[in-house]
Every structure is written in structure tokens, then in C-alpha cells.
N, C-alpha and C positions, 0 to 999 in steps of 0.2 A: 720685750724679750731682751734678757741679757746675753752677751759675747760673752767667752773666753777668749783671751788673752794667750797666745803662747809666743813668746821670743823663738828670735830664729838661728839657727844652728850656726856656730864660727868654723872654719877649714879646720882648726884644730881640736874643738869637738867633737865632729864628726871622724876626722883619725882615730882620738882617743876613742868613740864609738867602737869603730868598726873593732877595734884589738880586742876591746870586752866583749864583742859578742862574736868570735870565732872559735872559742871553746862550747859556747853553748849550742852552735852550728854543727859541730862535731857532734856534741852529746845528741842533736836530735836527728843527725843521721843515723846512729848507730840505734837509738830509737826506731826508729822508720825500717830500716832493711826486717825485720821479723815479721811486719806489717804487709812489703811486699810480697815478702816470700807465700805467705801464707794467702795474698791474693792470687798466685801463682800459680799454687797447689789447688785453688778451686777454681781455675781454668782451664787446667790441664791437670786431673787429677793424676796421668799415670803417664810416662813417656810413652809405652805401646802406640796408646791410641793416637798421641801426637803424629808419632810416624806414617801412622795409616794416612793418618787427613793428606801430609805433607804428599803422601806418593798419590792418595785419588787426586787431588788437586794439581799434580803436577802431567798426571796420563791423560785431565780430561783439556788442559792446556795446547800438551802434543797431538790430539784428535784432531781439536778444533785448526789447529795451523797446519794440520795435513790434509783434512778437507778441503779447506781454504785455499791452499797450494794448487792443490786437482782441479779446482775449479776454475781456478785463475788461468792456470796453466791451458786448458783447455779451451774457454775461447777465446784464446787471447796469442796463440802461436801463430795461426794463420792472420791473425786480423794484424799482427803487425808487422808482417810481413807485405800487405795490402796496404796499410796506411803508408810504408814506406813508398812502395810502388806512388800512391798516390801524392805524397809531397814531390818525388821528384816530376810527377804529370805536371802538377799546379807549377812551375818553374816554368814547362812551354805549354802553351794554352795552344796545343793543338793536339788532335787523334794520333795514334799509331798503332803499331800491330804490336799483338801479347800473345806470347804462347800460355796458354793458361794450365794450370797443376790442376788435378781431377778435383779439389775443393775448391776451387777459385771463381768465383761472383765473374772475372773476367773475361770476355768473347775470346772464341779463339782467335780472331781477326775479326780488326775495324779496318774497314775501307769506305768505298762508296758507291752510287749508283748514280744514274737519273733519271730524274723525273721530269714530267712536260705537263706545264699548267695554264692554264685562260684563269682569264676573270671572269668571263661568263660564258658559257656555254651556247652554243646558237643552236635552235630547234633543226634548221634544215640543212645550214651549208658549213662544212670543215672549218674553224678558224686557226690559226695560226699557234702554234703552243708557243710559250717562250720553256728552254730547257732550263732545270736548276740540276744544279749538283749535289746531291745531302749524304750525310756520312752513313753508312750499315753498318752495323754490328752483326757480325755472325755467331753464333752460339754453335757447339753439339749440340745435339737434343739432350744429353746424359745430362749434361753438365749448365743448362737451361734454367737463370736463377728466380725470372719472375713467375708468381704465383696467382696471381689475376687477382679477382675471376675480370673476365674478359669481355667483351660483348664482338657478335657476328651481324652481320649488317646484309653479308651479302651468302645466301646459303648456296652451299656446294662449292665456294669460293672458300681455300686456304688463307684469308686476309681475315685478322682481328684486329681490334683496338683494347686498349685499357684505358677503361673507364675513367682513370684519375686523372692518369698524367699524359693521355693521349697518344701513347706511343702506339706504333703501330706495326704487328708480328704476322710476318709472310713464313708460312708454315710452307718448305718445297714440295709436293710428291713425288717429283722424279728425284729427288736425295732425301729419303726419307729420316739421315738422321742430320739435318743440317735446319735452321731456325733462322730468320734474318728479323733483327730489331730494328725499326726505323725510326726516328725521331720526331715529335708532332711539327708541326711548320707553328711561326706564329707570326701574325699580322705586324704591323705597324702601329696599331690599337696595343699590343699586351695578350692578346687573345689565340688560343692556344686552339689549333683543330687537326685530329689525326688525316693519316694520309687515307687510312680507310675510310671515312667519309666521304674526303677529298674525292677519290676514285669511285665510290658510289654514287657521288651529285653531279659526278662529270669533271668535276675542275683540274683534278689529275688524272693523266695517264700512264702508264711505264713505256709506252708507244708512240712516238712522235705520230703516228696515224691517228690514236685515238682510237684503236682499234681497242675494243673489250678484254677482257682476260679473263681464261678460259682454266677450268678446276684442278686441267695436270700440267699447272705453268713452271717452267722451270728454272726457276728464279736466280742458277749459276749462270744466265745466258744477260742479265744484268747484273749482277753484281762485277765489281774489280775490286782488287788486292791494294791496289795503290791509296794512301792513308791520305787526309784531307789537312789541309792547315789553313788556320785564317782566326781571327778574334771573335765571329761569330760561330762557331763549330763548338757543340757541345760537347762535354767532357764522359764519358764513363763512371759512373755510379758505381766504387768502386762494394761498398757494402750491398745495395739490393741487386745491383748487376742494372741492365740498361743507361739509358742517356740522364744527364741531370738536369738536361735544360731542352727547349724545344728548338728548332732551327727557325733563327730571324730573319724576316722577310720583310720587304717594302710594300708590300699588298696592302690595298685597305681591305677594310672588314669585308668578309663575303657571306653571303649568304647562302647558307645551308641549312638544306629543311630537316625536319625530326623524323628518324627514320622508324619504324618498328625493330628493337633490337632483341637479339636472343643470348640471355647471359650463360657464358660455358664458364668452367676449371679447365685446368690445367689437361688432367689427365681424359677431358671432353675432346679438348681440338684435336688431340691425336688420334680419338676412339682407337680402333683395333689393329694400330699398324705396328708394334713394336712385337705383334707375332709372327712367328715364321711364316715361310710361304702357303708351308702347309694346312698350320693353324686359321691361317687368311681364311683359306679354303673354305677350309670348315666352317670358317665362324660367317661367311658369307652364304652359305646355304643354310644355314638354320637358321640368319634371319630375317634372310628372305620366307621363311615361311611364315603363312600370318597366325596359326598358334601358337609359335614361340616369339611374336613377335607382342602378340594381346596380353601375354603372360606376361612382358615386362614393360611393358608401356607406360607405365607408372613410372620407371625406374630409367628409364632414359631420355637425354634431353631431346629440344627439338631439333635442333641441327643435325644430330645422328639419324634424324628421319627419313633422311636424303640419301638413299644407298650411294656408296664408291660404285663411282662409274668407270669404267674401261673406255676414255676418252682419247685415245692417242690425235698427234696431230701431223698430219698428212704430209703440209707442207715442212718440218724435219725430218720427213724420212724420206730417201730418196726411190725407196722401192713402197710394195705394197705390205699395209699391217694388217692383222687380227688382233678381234679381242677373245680373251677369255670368257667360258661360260659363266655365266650369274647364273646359275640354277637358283628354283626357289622350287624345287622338287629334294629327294635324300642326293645324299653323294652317290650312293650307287646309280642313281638313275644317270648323273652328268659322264659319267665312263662310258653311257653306250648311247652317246647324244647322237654319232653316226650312225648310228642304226635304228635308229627313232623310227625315221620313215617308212621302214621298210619291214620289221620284228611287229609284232603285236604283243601286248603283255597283259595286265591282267586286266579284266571287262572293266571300265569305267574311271581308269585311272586318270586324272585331270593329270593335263603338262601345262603350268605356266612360263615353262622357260622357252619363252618365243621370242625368235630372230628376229629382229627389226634396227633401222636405221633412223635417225633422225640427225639431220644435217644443215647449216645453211654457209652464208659467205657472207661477211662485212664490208665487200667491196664490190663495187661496180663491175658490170661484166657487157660493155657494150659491144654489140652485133652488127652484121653487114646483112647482104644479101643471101650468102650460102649461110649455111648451117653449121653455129659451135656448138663446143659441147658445154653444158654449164657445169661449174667447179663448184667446189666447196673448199674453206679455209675454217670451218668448225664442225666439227662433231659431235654436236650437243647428245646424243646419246644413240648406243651401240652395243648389237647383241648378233654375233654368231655373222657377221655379214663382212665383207673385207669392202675395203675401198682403195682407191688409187688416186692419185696425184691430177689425171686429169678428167676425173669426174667421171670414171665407169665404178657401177658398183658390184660385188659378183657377191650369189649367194653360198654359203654353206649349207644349207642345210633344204631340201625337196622338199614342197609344201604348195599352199596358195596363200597367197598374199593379196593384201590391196594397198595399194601406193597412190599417193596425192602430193602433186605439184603445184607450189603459190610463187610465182615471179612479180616482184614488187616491179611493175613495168612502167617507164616513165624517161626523162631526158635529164641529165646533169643539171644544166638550167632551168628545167622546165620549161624552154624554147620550142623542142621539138612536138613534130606534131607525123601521125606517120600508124603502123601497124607496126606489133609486136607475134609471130611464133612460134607455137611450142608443140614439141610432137616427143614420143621415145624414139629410143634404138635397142635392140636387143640382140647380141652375140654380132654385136658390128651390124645390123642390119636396119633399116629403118620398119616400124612397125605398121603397118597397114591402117588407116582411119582413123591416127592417135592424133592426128592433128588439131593444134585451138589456136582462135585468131583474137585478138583483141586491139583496136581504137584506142590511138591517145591523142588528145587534143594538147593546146599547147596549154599550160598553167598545171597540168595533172598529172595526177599518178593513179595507181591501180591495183589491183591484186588479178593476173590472170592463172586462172586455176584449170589444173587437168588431173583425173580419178579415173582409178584403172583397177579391178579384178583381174590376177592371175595365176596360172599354174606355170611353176616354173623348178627344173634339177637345181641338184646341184651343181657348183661351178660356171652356170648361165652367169651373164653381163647385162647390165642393163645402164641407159645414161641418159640424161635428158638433154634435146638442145631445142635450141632459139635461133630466129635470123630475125631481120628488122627490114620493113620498105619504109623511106623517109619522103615528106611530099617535098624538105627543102634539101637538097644535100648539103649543104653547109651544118647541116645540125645532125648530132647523135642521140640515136635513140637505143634502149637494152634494157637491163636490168639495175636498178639503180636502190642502194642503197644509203640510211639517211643514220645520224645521232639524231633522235631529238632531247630533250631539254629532261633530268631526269624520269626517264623512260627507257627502257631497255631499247636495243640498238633495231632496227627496221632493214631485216638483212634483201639483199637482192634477191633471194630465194628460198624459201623452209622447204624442205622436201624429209614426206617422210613415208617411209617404206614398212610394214607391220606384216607380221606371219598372222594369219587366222586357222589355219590345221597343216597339219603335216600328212606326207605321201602324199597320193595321185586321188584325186576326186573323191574326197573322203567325207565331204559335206557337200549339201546343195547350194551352189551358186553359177552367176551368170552375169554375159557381158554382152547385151544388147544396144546396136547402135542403128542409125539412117542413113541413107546415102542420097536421099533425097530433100529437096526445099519442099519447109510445109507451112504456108502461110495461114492467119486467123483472124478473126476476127470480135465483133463486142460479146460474142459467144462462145460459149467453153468449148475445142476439139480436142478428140482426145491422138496423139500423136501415134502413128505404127512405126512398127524396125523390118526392114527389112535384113537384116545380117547380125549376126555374132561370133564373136572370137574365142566366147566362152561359154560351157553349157554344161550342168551336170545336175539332174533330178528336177530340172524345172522345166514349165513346158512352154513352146513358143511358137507350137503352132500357129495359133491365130496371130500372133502381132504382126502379121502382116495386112490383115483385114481390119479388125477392130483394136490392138493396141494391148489385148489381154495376154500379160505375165500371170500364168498358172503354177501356184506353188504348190508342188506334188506332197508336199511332209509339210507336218508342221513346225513350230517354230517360232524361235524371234530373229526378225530378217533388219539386216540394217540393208536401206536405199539409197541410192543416191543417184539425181539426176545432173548434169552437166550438157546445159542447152548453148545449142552457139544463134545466137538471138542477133537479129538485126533486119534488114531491109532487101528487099529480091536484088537482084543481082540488075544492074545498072539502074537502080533508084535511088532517090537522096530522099526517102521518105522519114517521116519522126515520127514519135509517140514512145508507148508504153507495151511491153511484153510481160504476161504475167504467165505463171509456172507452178502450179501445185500437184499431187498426187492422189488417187482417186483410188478407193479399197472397195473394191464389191459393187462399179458403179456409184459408190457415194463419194461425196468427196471429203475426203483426210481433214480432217481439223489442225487447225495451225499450221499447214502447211504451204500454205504460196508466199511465194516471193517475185518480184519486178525489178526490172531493168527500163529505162529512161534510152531512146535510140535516138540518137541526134543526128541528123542531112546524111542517112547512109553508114553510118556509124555501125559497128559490129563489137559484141560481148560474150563472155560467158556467161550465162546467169545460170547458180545452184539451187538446190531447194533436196534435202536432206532429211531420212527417218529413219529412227527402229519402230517397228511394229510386232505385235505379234500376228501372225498367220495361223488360219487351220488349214489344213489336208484341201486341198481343190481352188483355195480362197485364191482371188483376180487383185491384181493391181495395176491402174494403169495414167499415164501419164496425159497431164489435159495443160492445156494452155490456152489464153486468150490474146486478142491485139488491139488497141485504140485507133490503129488504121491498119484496112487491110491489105497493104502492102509488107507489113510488119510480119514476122514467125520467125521458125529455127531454118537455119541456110547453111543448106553443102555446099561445099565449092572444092576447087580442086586447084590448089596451087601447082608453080614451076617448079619440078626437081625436089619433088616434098611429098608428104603425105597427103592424103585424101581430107578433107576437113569436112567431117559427120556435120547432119544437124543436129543430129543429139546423141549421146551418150549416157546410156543408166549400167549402173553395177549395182548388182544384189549378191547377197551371201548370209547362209545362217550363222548365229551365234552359236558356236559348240552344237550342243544338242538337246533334244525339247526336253527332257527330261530334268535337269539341272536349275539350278536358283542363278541363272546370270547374272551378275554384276552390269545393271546397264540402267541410262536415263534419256530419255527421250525430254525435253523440257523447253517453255516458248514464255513469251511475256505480252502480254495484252497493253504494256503500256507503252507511250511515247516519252523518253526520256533526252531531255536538252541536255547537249553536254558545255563544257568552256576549258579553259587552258589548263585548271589542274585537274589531275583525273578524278575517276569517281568509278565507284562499281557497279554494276549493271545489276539493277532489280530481274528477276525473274519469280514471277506469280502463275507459273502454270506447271502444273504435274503432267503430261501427257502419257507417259509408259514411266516405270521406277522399279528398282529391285538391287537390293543390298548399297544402292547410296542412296543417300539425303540430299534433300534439298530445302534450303530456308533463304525465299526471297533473294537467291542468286549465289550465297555462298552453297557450296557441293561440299556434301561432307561423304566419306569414305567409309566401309565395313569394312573390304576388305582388301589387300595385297596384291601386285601384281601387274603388270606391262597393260596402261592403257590409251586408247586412243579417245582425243577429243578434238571437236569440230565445232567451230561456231559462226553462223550467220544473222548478222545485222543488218537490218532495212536499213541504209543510211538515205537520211532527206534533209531538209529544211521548214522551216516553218512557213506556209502560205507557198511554197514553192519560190522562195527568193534569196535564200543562203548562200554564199559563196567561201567555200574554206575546203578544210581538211579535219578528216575525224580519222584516229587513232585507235586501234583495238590489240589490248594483247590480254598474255594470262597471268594471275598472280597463284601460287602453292602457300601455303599458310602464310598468309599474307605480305609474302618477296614476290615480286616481278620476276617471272622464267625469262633468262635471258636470251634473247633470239627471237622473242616471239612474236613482233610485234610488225602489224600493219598499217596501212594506210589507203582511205579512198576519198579522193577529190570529189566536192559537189559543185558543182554549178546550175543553179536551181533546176536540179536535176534529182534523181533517185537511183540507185546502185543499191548493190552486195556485196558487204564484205567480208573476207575468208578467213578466219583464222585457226590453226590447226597442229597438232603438234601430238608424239608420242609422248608419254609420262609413265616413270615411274615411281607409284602409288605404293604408302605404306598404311596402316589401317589407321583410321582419326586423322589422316590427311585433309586439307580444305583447300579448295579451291576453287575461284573466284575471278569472271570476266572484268576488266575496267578498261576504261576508253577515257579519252580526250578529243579538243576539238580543239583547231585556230582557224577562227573565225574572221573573215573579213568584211562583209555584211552580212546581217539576218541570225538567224537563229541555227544552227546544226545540231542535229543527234540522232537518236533511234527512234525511227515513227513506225506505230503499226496504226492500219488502216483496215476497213471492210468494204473491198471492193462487192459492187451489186451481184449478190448470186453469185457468189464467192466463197470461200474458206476467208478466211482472216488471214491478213497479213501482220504476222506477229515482229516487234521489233527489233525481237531476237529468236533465232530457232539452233540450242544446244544439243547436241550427240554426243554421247558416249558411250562407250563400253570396256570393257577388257577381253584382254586377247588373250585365252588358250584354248585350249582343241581337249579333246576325250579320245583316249587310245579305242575306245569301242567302236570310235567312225569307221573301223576301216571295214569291210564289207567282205 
């Protein structure tokens, strides 16, 4: 391949260049411009059109940057005004108070509270809290920036958590429009746990006592204004609103168990309170009724399951309160609730809006010789009944009732050793043969129980009290309440009082008792009464001969016997007292129950039914004894009541004609218990109508104020156990607070009470569980068949619901 060659250009050829070719630069511009021009013309063929483009192109310009301005503008005024707030936060890293503008993420006021926490919680004795101090956020409600959803831990209890970040929101009732945020605590580990768990496992309290917290707490009675400072105090979350960090603690990791939780929103935890008083009203009688409650069952959650209760609390008010009517009848009916008793309206009207008290005390109430009266410090639930400060309660409203008292009875230490009791008083007066006595030995506790039918006005008092004989006087003996270990709290007394009809003897019932000792033996007797305090349609002739309770109507009759069981009067005899009920001569299935009498030792032992009856039908009360020194034993204390040897109350359910709501139900098996709980098998139907039963859970049809009673064989295995078993209630599967008992074994065998008013919404469930702390041998629920016996089942369940039919009255 050949090059070309070209020489290279001198400075002064390319001069003389450039001159010769600047005219032909010229010529070929003047070329060129006709070229442009005409590509000119076929891009813009016509000026018009240019102008259009230039004005859409310039209006669609100004849209877009006035949209853009709006939107800018808008979220962006308040948030920088909040990020300002917040740089100048970040400068002191501590809390203070902010008045907040009605858009603003910030509380109206941080301050703080305290709180009292353990490391671990002890089953039987108070330990020591240490206090902390952690900051609150208070919100309005209006202006309330978190959004959940949330989870409840503790039902009927205003305490939530969030889920994420732990925080944890005290909704107040008594300042319905005030919200307090509390921050999570977090370990020494990193590990972050709300305060609402904390307080449902026990580890927190808002009470240096330890005492529970009760649904209409009022959470201004803790909090303070005064704002917190220090390097561990978390900041305000100035964009989602609440804390940005949890509060740091020296704690090691603690353990907390996995609760059952129930997820709400926002606009759940408050359900229906941001309506007037009036709308309340209303919105509380409609749904209290169970067809407008089945209608939307689907559509609301479970926490809302749990009616607003009318809870006041005694010990802030210095005088006496009422509650309001919860009718679950129309509104016009609640306007002429005072003349209920006395009007009749139309044949067959069902009233479930029945009066009743349900109460206990968190605290010990130790006794002397004379007679106190026992108090109450909670009011677990209240309809139409007033109460007072020093434990009298007065009715509103004319009817019959039946009332049952459980005194957890026992010594501080468990040192004392001594009798425990309990009798009424009524309008200041003491009640004639209400008296019950019960045995504690030293190491135990107990449930001593006393059940009462009565007719009573309005504005009657009624109160219960207790005195104590000690064998050592250096030791107290009363009523003793415990925390155990997450378990609902073991108060010193549940008492609870229930209307079954209104006005004056408008159903068949009765209140037959003994004034005499009646000893037995390895043979069934059946027990007579000679006296009653109460009688309307049932016949009693014979029980003074052969023991026959004659039911003149028929019906479904709830019983209940209440034997004062132990050894003749100046004997240290032992053994066993057994107690069942006998229908027509035969005897009751599933119904006895045993007491264990130890050197002279004296008890209550119960044993409880619904049945149904016909027209003339007998029932009558039989017992046996493994020595015959053993039976039911009158006695007559100093400056007290009469103490029967037995005690039975009967009364109909409404009237025979109706579908009651009621279960009768028992368990054939023996179930061990241990330190975590467990729920009680139940395998027996005995009576049923409109609830369920599946193997221990109770499931609900329908609506309405009811009562429930449950008795447990508690024993040991081989007879060599030595501990404590544990019985309360759970409602869809939470612990009812207050409910819970306790009875000492010492290779021995007992009855334990547990009992409680409830209000039921339809698809409700509810479930017995128990525990045991055991120190030798095995503890739980034994049923047994004694020879020529009923069966001793190791649990025997009652329930029913309480209202009345305007057509009783006669």
C-alpha cells in the first residue's frame, strides 16, 4: 500500500489561507440563510399556531407549580413548625410540658407518675416494691395521635399496650376525655416490656400495697404536672405522638408469660363514651338486650363483651353512693323501676334488670372477741343496691334475694390456730340462727361459707360480721387475704347478694334450719328442721318428723344445703361427714360432698342443686359419719347468734312455664393439679337449658345477670398431700378478678367455694381453673363412691340467671 505525502502548512500559509477563503464564507452564508429559512417554514408553518403551543405549554407549566405549591404547602406548615419544636427538645434531653395546637402530635402535658415493681412476685406473702418514677404523657382524647391497633390483656380493665413499641395507654373513666401514655420499661438485656403486662404478671403496681386496679380507676389521683429530667428519660415522638424510646432499667430479664390477648382500634377502647349522657342511656339498654345484641355479634369486638359497669369506689366517697340502672329491659320500663314491686303490667313480662351486689376487700380484716362488721374496698359489680363505707349494704328496690358469704379465714402467718364467726345483722339487729363456725388449724386457710334466702323492703340494711376465739393469744386470727403468683388476688371475703323476684312472696321459696345436734353414722339419716325464717308455697309440715321438703308447684328449684359438721360438744372425735340430697326418697346423683373433722374440729360443709320438681315432689336432706360421734352440731355461742346444724335455702327459678337459662353440671373425674393452672374437666350434664357445656368450658345463649357457684372435693392422693389448691373463674378466657380461693389440705379432704355474680352477654364462655402448691404428695379434685352412696363428684357447678316474670304476683 502506498502513502501520500502532503507537506505541512507554514504560519504564513495558513494566514494567506484564511484571507482567500473569507469571501467564500460569505458567499456560503448567504447561500445557507434561504435553506434555513425554508426549514423554518416547515416547522412552524404559520405564526397562529406557534403562539397556541407557546400559551398551552406555558398554562400547563403554571398548574403543575400550583399544585405542587398546595401540596407542599400543606404538609409541610405544621410539620415545621414541630421539627422546630423538636431541634430545640434535642438541645435538653429531658421531658417538659407543651401546650399543644389542635393539630399537634404533642401531649398536652408530660409529667410523671409512679410506679412500684419486684422481681418476682411471691404466691403468699406481700414483698417489698422498690418505687420508680417514669414520665406520662397525657393527651386529650380529641387530639390522641396513636392509632394502634392495640392489644387488652386485662378485660373490663381501661390498660392497653401497643403491640410494637410497647407503650402503654391508661384510658381514665372518671376523666372521660383525658388518655395517659406510658412508656415500655426496658431491662438491662435491651429488651423492651409494657407496663400492661408488667401489672397483669404482677411485677407492677400503681400501689405501693399491691393492691389490684379496679375499671373506674382514676388515673388524676397518680399522675403529676412536674416534668422529669435525667439522660435516661425518653423524648416525645414528635411526628407519630407518644415516647421514642422505652424507659432504662437495671433489671435483669424477667419473666413473663404469654397472655391471651384481644386486639382492639382505636375507636374500640373507647366504645360508647364520647355520647352524651343521654345517648349512654340508650345505648346501654339496647345492648343489654340479647336480640340486639345477637344482631350484631359479628360486628363487635370481644372486649366490648364486658358491659360498663357502675363500679364506684366507697373508700373515695365519704358519704354513701348509688348506681345507676343497667336495664336490659326498653327505656320506658327503667322510669318506673320504683314501682316495679308494687304495679303489675303486662302477664308474662320477663325483668332482667335485677338488683344485686357483688363485692370483696384486698386486705386483711383481723377480729377479736365481739363482733365487726366486714368492709369491702372493691365493688366488683352493682345494680340498684347502695353501700356504705362501713360495710352495711341497703336495698333499693322490694323483692327476695339470696345472698352468700365466703370469708377466706386464716392467720397472717399461718401461726394461728383458733375459730373463725360469721353471722348477719339486719337494720342493726343481729339475725337469729345465721350463725357459722369454722376450725383453723395452724399452717391453713379456708373458705367459711354462709347462704341465706330472703324477703326484704326497700331501704332495709343488712351487714355481715365476724369475731375470732384464738387458742394462743399472741396470734391473730380473721380474714386474710393473699396475691398469689399470676392469679387473680384471694380477697378476705366475696360476698355476693342477687334479687331472684320482686315484691312480697311472689315465688315459692324457703328457709329451713335445726336448732338441734344430730349425730350419724356408716348409715345414711335423713336430717329434720325444726324452724324457718322463710316460707311461701312450700310445705313443712313433716320436717320435723321425717325431713320431707314438699314442693307445692312446680318448677326448677335451686338448693342449697349449708351443714355445720363436726363432733358433739365436749369430744375430740375424727373422721368423715358426708352430705348429699335425696329426691323422692332416692338419692340425687352427683350430689354429696365430705368434710374431714379432725380432734373436735368444726366446718361448714355445702353440697348444692337445680332440679327440676313436680307438683307434691319431696326432697330431703341425708348424711352419714365414719364415727358416731360425728353429725351437724347447734351450739349457741356468748353474745352471738344461735349456730344451727344446718341450714337449707330453696327457691324457684321465675316460673315453670319459661325456657330458664340454668346448669346443673358435676365431673366424674379426679383431676391432679400443680403450680400452673389448668381448667377443670367437666364430663357430666345433670340439668341444662339455653347454656352449653363442652368438658368444662360453659358456653352462653343468652343475656343477663347471673349467678354461679362452684364446689370442689379437694383431697390428695392416697390420703398424704399436704399444700394448698387454688380455685377461681375465667370469662372468655381472662381471670375475673376477685375471684379466687383457697383450701389447705393436710392429708385430709374439704370443700371449696367459689362463687360470684356475672354479667353474661350471649357467646360468653366461661371456665373453672385451679392450681395447687404442693408440699408433699399429690393435690387436686378427687371424686370418689362412697358405699351406698351418690357419687362424690370432684366438682359440682350451679348456675343460673336471675330474673323474675311480672305474672308471679298473685
Amino acid at each position: 500500500m502506498k502513502t501520500k505525502y502532503t507537506p505541512t502548512a507554514t504560519d504564513e500559509d495558513m494566514i494567506m489561507d484564511g484571507q482567500q477563503r473569507q469571501p467564500i464564507y460569505r458567499k456560503l452564508e448567504k447561500e445557507h440563510q434561504p435553506l434555513q429559512q425554508s426549514s423554518r417554514k416547515r416547522t412552524f408553518p404559520s405564526k397562529p399556531i406557534r403562539n397556541i403551543s407557546i400559551i398551552i405549554l406555558m398554562i400547563c407549566i403554571i398548574s403543575v407549580g400550583i399544585i405542587g405549591y398546595i401540596h407542599y404547602n400543606t404538609s409541610n406548615t405544621n410539620k415545621t413548625h414541630l421539627n422546630e419544636n423538636q431541634d430545640e427538645n434535642e438541645q435538653i434531653p429531658q421531658l417538659r410540658s407543651y401546650s399543644n395546637d389542635d393539630d399537634s402530635d404533642y401531649p398536652e402535658i408530660v409529667g410523671q407518675m409512679h410506679i412500684y415493681f419486684r422481681q418476682s412476685p411471691n404466691s403468699f406473702y406481700r414483698r417489698s416494691f422498690e418505687k420508680l418514677t417514669i414520665p406520662v404523657a397525657r393527651y386529650n382524647r380529641r387530639h390522641f395521635p396513636l392509632k394502634g391497633p392495640f392489644i387488652s390483656l386485662m378485660p373490663r380493665m381501661p390498660i392497653f399496650a401497643d403491640r410494637y413499641n410497647k407503650q402503654t395507654i391508661i384510658y381514665s373513666k372518671r376523666s372521660s376525655t383525658l388518655i395517659y401514655v406510658l412508656p415500655a420499661l426496658t431491662d438491662k438485656h435491651g429488651k423492651r416490656f409494657s407496663i400492661a403486662e408488667l401489672i397483669k404478671s404482677g411485677h407492677v403496681s400503681l400501689s405501693n400495697t399491691g393492691i389490684q386496679l379496679k375499671s373506674d380507676m382514676d388515673m388524676s389521683t397518680y399522675f403529676r404536672s412536674e416534668s422529669l429530667k435525667g439522660s435516661n428519660i425518653p423524648r416525645i415522638n414528635s411526628r407519630t405522638g407518644g415516647f421514642m424510646d422505652g424507659y432504662r432499667t437495671n433489671y435483669e430479664s424477667l419473666s413473663v408469660p404469654k397472655y391471651d390477648e384481644v386486639t382492639i382500634n382505636t375507636d374500640e377502647m373507647f366504645g360508647s363514651e364520647e355520647k352524651s349522657e343521654d345517648d349512654k342511656e340508650e345505648y346501654n339498654n339496647n345492648q343489654d338486650s340479647s336480640n340486639q345484641y345477637e344482631s350484631d355479634e359479628k360486628s363487635r369486638s370481644p372486649r366490648r363483651r364486658y358491659p360498663p359497669r357502675q363500679r364506684p369506689r366507697p373508700t373515695r366517697r365519704p358519704q354513701t353512693y348509688k348506681t345507676k340502672t343497667t336495664s336490659t329491659t326498653t327505656q320506658n320500663s327503667k322510669t318506673t323501676t320504683e314501682s316495679e314491686s308494687t304495679t303489675k303490667k303486662s302477664s308474662g313480662h320477663i325483668i332482667d334488670n335485677v338488683a344485686y351486689f357483688q363485692g370483696s376487700n384486698s386486705k386483711n380484716q383481723l377480729g377479736g372477741s365481739k363482733g365487726k362488721v366486714v368492709t369491702y374496698n372493691s365493688i366488683d359489680g352493682l345494680n340498684e343496691y347502695t353501700t356504705f363505707n362501713n360495710g352495711t349494704l341497703q336495698t333499693q328496690k322490694t323483692g327476695i334475694y339470696f345472698s352468700m358469704f365466703a370469708a377466706q379465714i386464716g392467720s397472717p402467718n399461718r401461726n394461728g390456730k383458733g375459730e373463725v364467726h360469721i353471722w348477719t345483722e339486719k337494720d342493726g339487729k343481729n339475725e337469729q340462727n345465721s350463725n357459722s363456725i369454722q376450725t383453723i388449724n395452724r399452717g391453713t386457710t379456708s373458705v367459711l361459707v354462709y347462704s341465706s334466702v330472703f324477703q326484704i323492703s326497700t331501704d332495709q340494711t343488712l351487714a355481715l360480721l365476724y369475731s375470732v376465739s384464738t387458742i394462743n393469744k399472741c396470734t391473730s386470727l380473721g380474714l386474710i387475704a393473699t396475691e398469689p403468683e399470676y392469679e387473680p388476688i384471694v380477697p378476705s371475703i366475696i360476698t355476693t347478694i342477687i334479687q331472684i323476684s320482686d315484691g312480697i312472696n311472689t315465688i315459692p321459696y324457703a328457709e329451713l334450719f335445726s336448732t338441734k345436734t344430730q349425730l350419724g353414722n356408716s348409715n345414711s339419716e335423713v336430717i329434720t328442721f325444726d324452724s324457718f325464717s322463710a316460707n311461701n308455697k312450700i310445705n313443712t309440715t313433716h320436717t320435723k318428723h321425717n325431713g320431707n321438703i314438699e314442693y307445692n308447684e312446680e318448677g326448677i328449684y335451686f338448693i342449697i344445703v349449708c351443714a355445720q359438721v363436726g363432733s358433739e360438744i365436749d369430744s375430740d372425735a375424727s373422721g368423715e361427714v358426708h352430705l348429699w340430697t335425696k329426691h323422692n326418697d332416692k338419692d340425687m346423683p352427683n350430689s354429696n360432698t365430705i368434710q374431714t373433722i379432725r380432734s373436735g374440729s368444726t366446718s361448714v360443709l355445702i353440697s348444692q342443686t337445680i332440679t327440676k320438681l313436680k307438683s307434691n315432689d319431696k326432697v330431703q336432706i341425708a348424711f352419714s359419719s365414719t364415727n358416731k360421734k360425728l353429725g351437724v352440731i347447734a351450739s349457741q355461742p356468748k353474745n352471738e347468734p344461735a349456730v344451727p346444724s344446718i341450714i337449707v335455702s330453696t327457691f324457684r327459678l321465675r316460673h315453670q312455664g319459661d325456657a330458664i337459662p340454668y346448669a346443673q353440671l358435676s365431673s366424674s373425674k379426679s383431676q391432679w393439679g400443680c403450680k400452673k393452672s389448668k381448667g377443670i374437666e367437666i364430663d357430666m350434664d345433670d340439668g341444662l337449658q339455653r347454656i352449653k357445656n363442652k368438658n368444662g368450658i360453659i358456653k352462653f345463649r343468652e343475656s343477663g345477670t347471673y349467678f354461679v357457684i362452684a364446689a370442689v372435693q379437694v383431697a390428695s392422693e392416697d390420703n398424704n398431700g399436704i399444700g394448698d389448691l387454688h380455685l377461681w373463674m375465667k370469662l372468655n378466657g381472662n381471670d375475673i378478678p376477685s375471684s379466687n380461693t383457697i383450701q389447705s389440705i393436710n392429708k385430709d379432704t374439704s370443700v371449696l367455694i367459689c362463687q360470684s355474680a356475672v354479667e353474661i352477654k350471649v357467646g360468653d364462655k366461661l371456665q373453672m381453673a385451679y392450681s395447687t402448691d404442693v408440699a408433699q404428695g399429690k393435690i387436686g379434685l378427687v371424686a370418689t363412691h362412697p358405699h351406698n352412696e351418690p357419687l362424690v363428684p370432684s366438682i359440682i357447678m350451679s348456675i343460673f340467671k336471675s330474673s323474675y316474670a311480672e305474672d308471679n304476683y298473685d
